[in-house]
Backbone and ligand atoms as CSV (ligand in chain L), in Angstrom:
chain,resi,resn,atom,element,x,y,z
A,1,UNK,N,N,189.470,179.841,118.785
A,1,UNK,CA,C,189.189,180.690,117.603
A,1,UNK,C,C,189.955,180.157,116.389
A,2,UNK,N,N,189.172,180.597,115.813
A,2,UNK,CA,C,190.074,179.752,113.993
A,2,UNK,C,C,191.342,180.507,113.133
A,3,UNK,N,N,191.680,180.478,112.165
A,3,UNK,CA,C,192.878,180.926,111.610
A,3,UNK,C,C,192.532,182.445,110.824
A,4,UNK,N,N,191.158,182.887,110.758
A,4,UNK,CA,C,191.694,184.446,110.740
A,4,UNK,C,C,191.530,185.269,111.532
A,5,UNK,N,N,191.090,184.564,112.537
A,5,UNK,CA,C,191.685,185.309,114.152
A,5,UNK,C,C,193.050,184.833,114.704
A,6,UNK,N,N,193.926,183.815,114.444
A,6,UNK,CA,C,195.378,183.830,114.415
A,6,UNK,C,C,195.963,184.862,113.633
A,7,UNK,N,N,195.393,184.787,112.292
A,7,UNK,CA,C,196.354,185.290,111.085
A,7,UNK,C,C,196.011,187.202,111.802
A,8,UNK,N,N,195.372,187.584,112.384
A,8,UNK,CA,C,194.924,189.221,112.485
A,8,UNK,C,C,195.787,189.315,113.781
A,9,UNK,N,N,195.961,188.305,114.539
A,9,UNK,CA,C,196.931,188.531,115.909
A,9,UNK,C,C,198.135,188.381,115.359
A,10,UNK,N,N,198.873,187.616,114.626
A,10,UNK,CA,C,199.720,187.314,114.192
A,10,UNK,C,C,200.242,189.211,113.558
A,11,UNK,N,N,199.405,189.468,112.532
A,11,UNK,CA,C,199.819,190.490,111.970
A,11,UNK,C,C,200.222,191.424,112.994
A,12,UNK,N,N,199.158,191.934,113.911
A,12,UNK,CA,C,199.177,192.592,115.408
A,12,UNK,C,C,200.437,192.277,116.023
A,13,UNK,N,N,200.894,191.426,116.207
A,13,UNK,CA,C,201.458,191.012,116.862
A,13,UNK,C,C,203.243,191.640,116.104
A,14,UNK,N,N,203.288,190.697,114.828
A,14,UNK,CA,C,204.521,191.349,114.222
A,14,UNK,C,C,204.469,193.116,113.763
A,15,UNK,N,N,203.783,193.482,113.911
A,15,UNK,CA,C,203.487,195.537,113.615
A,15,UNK,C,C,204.251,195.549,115.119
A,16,UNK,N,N,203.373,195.076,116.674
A,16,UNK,CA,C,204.461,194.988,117.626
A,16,UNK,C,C,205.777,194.971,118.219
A,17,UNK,N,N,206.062,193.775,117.484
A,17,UNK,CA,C,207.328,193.536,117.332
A,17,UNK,C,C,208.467,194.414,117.134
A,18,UNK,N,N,207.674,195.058,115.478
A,18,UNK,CA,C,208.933,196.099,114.759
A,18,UNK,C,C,209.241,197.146,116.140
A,19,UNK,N,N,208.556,197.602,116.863
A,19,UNK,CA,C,208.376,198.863,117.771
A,19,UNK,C,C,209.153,198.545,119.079
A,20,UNK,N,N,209.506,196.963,118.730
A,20,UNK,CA,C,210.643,196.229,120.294
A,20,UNK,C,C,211.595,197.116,120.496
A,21,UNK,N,N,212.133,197.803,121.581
A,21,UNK,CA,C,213.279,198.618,122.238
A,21,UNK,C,C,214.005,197.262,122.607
A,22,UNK,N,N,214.960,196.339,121.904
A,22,UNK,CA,C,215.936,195.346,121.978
A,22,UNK,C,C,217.470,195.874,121.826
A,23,UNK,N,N,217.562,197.203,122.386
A,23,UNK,CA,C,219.110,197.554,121.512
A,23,UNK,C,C,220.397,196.326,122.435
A,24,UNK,N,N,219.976,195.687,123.147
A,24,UNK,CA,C,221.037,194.938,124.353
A,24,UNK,C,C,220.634,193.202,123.770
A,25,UNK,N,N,219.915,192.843,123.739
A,25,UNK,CA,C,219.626,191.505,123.227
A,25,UNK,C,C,219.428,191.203,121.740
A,26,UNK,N,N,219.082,192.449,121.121
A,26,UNK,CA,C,218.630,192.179,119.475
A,26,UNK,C,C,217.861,191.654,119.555
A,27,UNK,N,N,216.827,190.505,120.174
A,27,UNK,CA,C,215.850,189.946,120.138
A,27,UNK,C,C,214.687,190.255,120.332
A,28,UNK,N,N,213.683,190.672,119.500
A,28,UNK,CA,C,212.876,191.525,119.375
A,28,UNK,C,C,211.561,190.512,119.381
A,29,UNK,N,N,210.932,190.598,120.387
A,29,UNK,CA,C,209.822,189.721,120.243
A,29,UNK,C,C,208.096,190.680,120.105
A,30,UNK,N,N,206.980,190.367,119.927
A,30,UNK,CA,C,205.868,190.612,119.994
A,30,UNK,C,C,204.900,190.066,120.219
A,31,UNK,N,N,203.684,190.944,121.104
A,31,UNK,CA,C,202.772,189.808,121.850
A,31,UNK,C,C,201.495,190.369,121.333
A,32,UNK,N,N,200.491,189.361,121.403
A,32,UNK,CA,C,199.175,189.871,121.079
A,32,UNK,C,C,197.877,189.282,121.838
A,33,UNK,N,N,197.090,189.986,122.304
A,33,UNK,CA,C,196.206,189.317,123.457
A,33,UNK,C,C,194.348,189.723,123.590
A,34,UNK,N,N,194.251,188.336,122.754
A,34,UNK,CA,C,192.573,189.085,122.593
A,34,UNK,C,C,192.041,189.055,123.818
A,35,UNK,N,N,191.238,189.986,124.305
A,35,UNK,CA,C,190.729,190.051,125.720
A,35,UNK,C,C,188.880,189.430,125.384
A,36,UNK,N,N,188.292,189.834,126.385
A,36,UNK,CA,C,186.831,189.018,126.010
A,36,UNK,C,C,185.705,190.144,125.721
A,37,UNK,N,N,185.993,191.507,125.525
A,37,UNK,CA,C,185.534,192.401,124.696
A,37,UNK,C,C,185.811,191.506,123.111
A,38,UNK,N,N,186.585,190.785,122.846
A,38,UNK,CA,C,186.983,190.604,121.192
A,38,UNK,C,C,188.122,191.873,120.727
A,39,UNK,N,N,188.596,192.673,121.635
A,39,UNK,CA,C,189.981,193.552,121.085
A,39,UNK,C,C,191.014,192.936,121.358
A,40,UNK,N,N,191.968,193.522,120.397
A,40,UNK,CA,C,193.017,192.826,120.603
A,40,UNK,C,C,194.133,194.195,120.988
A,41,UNK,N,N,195.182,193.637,122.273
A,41,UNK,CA,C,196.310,193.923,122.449
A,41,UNK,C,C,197.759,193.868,122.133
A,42,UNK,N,N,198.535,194.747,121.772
A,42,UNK,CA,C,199.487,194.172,121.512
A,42,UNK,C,C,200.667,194.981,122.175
A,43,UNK,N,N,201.670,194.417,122.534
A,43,UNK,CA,C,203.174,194.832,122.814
A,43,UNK,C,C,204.310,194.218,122.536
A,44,UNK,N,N,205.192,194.938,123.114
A,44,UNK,CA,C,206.512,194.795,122.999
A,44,UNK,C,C,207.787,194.451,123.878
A,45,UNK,N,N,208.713,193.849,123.312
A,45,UNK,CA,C,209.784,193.750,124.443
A,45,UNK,C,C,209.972,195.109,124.593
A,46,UNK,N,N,210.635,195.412,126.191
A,46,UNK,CA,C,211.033,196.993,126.228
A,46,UNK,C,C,212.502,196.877,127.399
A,47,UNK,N,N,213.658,196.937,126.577
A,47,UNK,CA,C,214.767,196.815,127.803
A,47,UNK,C,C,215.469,197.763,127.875
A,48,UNK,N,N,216.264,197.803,128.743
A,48,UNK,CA,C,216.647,199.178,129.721
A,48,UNK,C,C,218.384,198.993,129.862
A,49,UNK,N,N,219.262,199.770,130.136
A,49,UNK,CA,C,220.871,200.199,129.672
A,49,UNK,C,C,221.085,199.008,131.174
A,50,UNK,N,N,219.984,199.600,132.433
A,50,UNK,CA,C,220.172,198.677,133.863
A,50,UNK,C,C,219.525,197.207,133.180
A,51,UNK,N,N,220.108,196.277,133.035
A,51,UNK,CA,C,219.319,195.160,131.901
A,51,UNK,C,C,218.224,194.503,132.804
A,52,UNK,N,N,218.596,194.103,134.259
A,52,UNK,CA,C,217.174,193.787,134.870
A,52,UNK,C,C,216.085,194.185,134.450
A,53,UNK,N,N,215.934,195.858,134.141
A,53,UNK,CA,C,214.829,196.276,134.693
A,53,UNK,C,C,214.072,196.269,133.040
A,54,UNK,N,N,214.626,195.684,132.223
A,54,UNK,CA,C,213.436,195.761,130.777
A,54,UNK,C,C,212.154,195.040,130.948
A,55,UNK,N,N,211.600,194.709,130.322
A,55,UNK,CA,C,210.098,193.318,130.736
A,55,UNK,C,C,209.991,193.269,129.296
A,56,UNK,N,N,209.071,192.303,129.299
A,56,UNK,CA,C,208.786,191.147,127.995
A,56,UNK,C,C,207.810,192.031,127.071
A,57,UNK,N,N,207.615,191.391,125.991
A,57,UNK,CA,C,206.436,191.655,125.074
A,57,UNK,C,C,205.280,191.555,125.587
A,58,UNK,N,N,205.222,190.089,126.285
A,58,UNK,CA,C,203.632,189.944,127.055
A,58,UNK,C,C,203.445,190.776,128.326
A,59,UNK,N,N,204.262,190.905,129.123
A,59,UNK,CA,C,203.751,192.046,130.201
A,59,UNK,C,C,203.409,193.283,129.153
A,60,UNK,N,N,204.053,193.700,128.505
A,60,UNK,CA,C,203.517,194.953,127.622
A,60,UNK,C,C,201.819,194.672,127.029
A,61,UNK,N,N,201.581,193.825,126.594
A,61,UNK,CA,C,200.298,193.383,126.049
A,61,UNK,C,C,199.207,193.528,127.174
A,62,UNK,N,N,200.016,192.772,127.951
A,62,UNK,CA,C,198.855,192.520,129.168
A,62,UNK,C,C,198.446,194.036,129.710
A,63,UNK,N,N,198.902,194.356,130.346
A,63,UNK,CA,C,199.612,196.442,130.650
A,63,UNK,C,C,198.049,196.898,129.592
A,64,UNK,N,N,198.182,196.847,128.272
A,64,UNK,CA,C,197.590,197.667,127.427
A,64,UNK,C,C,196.105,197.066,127.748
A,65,UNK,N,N,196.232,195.718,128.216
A,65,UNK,CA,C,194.748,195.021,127.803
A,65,UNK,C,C,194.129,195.914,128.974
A,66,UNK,N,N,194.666,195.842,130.230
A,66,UNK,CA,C,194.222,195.709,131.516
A,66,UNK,C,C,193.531,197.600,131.717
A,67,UNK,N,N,194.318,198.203,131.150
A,67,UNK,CA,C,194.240,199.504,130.644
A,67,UNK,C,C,193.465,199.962,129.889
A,68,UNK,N,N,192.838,199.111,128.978
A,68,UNK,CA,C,191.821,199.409,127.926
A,68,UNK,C,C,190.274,198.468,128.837
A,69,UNK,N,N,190.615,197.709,129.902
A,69,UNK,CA,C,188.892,197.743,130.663
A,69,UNK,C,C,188.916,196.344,130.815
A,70,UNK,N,N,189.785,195.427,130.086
A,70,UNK,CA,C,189.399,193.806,129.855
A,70,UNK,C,C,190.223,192.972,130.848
A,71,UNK,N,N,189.838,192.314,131.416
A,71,UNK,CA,C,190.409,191.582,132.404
A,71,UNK,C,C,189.733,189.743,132.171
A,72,UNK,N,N,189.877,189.631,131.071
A,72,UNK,CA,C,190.055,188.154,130.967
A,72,UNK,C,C,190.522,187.919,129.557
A,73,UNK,N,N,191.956,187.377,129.563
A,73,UNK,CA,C,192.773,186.563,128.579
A,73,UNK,C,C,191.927,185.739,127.515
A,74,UNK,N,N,191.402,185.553,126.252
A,74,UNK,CA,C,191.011,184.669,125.800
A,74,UNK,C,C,191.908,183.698,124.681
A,75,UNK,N,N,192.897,184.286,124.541
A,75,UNK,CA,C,194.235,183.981,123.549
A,75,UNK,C,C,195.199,184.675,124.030
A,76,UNK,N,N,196.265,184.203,123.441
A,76,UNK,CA,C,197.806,184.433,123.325
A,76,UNK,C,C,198.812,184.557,121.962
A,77,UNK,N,N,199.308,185.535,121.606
A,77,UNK,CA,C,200.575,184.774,120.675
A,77,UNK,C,C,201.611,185.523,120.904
A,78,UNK,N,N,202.944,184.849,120.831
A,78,UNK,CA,C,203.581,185.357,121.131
A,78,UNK,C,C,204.514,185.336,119.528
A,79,UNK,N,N,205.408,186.711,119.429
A,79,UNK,CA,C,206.439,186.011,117.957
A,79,UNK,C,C,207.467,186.562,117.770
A,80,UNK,N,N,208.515,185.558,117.874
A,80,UNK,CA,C,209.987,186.029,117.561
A,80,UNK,C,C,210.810,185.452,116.425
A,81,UNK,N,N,212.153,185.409,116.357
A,81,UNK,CA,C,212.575,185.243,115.284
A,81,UNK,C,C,214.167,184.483,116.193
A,82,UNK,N,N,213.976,182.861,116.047
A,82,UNK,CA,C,214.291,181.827,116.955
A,82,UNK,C,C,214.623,180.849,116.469
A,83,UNK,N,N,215.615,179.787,116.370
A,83,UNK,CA,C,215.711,178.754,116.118
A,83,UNK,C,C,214.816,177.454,116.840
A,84,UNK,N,N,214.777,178.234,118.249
A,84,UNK,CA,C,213.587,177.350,118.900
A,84,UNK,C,C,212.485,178.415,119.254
A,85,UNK,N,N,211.392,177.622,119.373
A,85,UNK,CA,C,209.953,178.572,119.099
A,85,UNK,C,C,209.897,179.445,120.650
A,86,UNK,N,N,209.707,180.735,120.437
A,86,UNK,CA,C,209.890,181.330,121.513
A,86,UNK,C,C,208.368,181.467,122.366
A,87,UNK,N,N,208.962,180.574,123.270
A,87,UNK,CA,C,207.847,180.258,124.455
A,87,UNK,C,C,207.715,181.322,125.787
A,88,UNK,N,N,206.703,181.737,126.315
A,88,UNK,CA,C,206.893,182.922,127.189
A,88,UNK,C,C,207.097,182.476,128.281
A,89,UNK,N,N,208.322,183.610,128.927
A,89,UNK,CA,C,209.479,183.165,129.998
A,89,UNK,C,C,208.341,182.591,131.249
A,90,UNK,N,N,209.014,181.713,132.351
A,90,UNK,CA,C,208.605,181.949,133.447
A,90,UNK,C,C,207.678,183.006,134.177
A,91,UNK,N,N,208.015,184.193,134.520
A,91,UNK,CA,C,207.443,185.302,135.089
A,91,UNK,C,C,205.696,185.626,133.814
A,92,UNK,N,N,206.173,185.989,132.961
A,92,UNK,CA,C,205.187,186.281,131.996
A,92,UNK,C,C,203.681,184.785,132.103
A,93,UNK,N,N,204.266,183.560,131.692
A,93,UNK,CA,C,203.409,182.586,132.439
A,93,UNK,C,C,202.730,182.982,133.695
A,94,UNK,N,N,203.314,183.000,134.567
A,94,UNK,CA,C,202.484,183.940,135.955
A,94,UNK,C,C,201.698,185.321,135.474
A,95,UNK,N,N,202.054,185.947,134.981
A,95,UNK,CA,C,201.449,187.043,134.889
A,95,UNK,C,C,199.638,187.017,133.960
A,96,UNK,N,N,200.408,185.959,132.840
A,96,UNK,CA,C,199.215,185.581,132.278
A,96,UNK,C,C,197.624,184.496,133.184
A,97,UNK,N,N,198.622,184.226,133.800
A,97,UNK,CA,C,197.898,183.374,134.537
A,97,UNK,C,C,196.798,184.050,135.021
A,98,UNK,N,N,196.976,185.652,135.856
A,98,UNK,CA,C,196.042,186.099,136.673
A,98,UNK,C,C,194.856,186.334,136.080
A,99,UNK,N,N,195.059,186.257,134.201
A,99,UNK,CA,C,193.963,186.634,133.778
A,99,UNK,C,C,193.613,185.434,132.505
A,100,UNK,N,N,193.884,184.548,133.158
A,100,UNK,CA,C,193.324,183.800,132.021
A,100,UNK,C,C,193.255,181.919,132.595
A,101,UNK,N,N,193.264,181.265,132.212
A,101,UNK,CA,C,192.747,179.742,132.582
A,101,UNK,C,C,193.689,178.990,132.166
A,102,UNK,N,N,193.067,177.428,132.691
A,102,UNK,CA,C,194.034,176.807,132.117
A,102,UNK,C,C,194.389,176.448,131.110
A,103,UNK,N,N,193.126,176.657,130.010
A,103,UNK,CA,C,192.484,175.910,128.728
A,103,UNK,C,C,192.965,177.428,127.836
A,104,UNK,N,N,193.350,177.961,128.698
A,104,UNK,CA,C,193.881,179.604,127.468
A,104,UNK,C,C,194.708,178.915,126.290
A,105,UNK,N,N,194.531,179.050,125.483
A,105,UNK,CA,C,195.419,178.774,124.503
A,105,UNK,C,C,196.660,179.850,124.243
A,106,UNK,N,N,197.782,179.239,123.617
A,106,UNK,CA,C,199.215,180.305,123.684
A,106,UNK,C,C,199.601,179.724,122.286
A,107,UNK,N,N,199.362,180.880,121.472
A,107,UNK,CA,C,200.134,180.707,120.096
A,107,UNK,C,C,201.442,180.622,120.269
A,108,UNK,N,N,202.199,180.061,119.427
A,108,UNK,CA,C,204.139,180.448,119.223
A,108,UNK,C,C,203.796,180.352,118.000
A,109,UNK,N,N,204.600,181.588,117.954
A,109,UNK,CA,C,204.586,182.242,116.287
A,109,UNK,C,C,206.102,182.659,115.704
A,110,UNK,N,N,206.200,182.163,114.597
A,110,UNK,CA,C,207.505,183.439,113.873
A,110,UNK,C,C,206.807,184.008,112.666
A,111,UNK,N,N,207.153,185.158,111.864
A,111,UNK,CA,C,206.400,185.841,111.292
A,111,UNK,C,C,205.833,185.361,110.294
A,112,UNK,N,N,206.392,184.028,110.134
A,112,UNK,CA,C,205.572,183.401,108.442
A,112,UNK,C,C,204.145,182.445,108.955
A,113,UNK,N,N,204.623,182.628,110.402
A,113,UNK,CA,C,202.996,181.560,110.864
A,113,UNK,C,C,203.216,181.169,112.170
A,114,UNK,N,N,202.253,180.659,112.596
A,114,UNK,CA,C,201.819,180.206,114.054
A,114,UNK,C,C,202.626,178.725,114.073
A,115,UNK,N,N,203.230,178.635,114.471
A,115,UNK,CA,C,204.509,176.970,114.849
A,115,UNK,C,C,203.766,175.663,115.740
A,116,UNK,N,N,203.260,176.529,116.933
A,116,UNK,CA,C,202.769,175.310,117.762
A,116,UNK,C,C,201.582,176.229,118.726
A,117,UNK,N,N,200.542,175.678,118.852
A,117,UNK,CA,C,199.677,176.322,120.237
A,117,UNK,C,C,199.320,174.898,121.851
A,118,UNK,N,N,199.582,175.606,122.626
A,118,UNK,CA,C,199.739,174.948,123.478
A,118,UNK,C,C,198.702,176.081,124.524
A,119,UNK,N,N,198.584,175.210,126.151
A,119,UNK,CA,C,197.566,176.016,126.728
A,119,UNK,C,C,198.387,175.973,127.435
A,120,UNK,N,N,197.805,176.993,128.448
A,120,UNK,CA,C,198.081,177.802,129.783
A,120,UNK,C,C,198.716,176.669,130.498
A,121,UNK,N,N,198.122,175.653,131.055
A,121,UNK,CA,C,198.662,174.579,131.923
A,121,UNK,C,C,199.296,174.112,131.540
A,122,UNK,N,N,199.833,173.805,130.309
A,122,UNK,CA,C,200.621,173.303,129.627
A,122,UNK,C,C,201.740,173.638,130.095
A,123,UNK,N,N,201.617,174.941,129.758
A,123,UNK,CA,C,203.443,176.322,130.097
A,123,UNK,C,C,203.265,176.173,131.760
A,124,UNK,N,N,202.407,176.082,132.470
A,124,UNK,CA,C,202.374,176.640,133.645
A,124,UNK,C,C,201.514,175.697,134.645
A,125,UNK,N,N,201.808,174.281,135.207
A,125,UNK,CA,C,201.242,173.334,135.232
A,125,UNK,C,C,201.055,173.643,136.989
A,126,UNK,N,N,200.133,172.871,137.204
A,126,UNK,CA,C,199.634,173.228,138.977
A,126,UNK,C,C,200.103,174.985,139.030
A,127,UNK,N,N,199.426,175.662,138.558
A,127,UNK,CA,C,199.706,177.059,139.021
A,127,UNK,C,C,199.221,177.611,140.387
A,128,UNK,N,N,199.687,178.676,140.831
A,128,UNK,CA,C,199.146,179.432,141.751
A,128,UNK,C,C,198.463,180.529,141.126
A,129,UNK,N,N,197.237,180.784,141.571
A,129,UNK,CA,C,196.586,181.928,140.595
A,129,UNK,C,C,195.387,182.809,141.818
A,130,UNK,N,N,194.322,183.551,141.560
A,130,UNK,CA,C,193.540,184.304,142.374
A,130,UNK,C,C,193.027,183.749,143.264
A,131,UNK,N,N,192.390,182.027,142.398
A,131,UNK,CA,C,192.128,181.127,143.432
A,131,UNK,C,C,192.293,180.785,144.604
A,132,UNK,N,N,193.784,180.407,144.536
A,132,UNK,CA,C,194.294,179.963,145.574
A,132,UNK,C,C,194.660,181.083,146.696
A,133,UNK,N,N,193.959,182.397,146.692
A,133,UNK,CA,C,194.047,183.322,147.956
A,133,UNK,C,C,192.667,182.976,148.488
A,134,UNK,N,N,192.608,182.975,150.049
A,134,UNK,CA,C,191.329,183.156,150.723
A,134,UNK,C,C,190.320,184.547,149.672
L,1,THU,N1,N,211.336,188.177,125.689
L,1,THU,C1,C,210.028,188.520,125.506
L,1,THU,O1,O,209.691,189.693,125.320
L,1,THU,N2,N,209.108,187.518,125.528
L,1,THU,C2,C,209.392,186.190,125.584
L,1,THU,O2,O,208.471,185.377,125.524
L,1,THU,C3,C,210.782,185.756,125.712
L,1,THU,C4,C,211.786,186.828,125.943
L,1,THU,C5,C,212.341,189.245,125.610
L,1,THU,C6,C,212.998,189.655,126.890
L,1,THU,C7,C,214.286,190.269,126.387
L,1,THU,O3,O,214.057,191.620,126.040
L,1,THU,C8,C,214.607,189.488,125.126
L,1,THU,O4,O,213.394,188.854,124.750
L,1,THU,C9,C,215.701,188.449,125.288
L,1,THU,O5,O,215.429,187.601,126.348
């Protein structure tokens, strides 16, 4: 998709952001996730006093997509405020995975613009995904 479907996730994405529960990290990230209806999702980091138990911006996104009927990933962005471009952790890669390909594209964003897009296999190379169950 082209740049005013970045620039409308992007916005989505930082409105997200502001709503991050970061009081333990300060790092407030936001995710945004067009599904293949064409809506878009968005969430938030959300962490907890027990610090394990918070989860990411993109599990929050995903949560809302999966909830609203759409079960296939067609984009990604993710956006924080980083000296290095904030790429989505380990776990979140898996998670995205279940619903999306290899060719998914993954924005990295900070709020003045989209930094770098990279795909699914890229972040998450020989994955394990639905496939690979009988
Ligand atoms: N975090 C995200 O929400 N997404 C990412 O892609 C990277 C990290 C959150 C988790 C935690 O609340 C904070 O950022 C610091 O790691």
């Amino acid at each position: 998709m082209g740049k005013v479907m970045t620039d409308k996730m992007l916005q989505a994405a930082c409105a997200a952001r502001d709503k991050a529960h970061a009081p333990y990290s300060k790092f407030k990230v936001g995710a945004a996730i067009r599904g293949e209806s064409g809506r878009i999702f968005t969430g938030c980091n959300v962490e907890n006093a027990a610090y394990p138990e918070g989860w990411c911006a993109e599990t929050s996104a995903i949560a809302a997509m999966v909830l609203a009927g759409d079960t296939n990933i067609m984009e990604v962005l993710v956006v924080g405020v980083s000296p290095e471009p904030v790429t989505p952790c380990g776990g979140c890669r898996q998670r995205i995975r279940e619903f999306a390909t290899a060719f998914t594209p993954i924005h990295i964003a900070s709020p003045e613009g989209v930094q770098q897009t990279v795909t699914l296999s890229e972040l998450l190379p020989h994955s394990f995904g639905p496939d690979n169950l009988p």
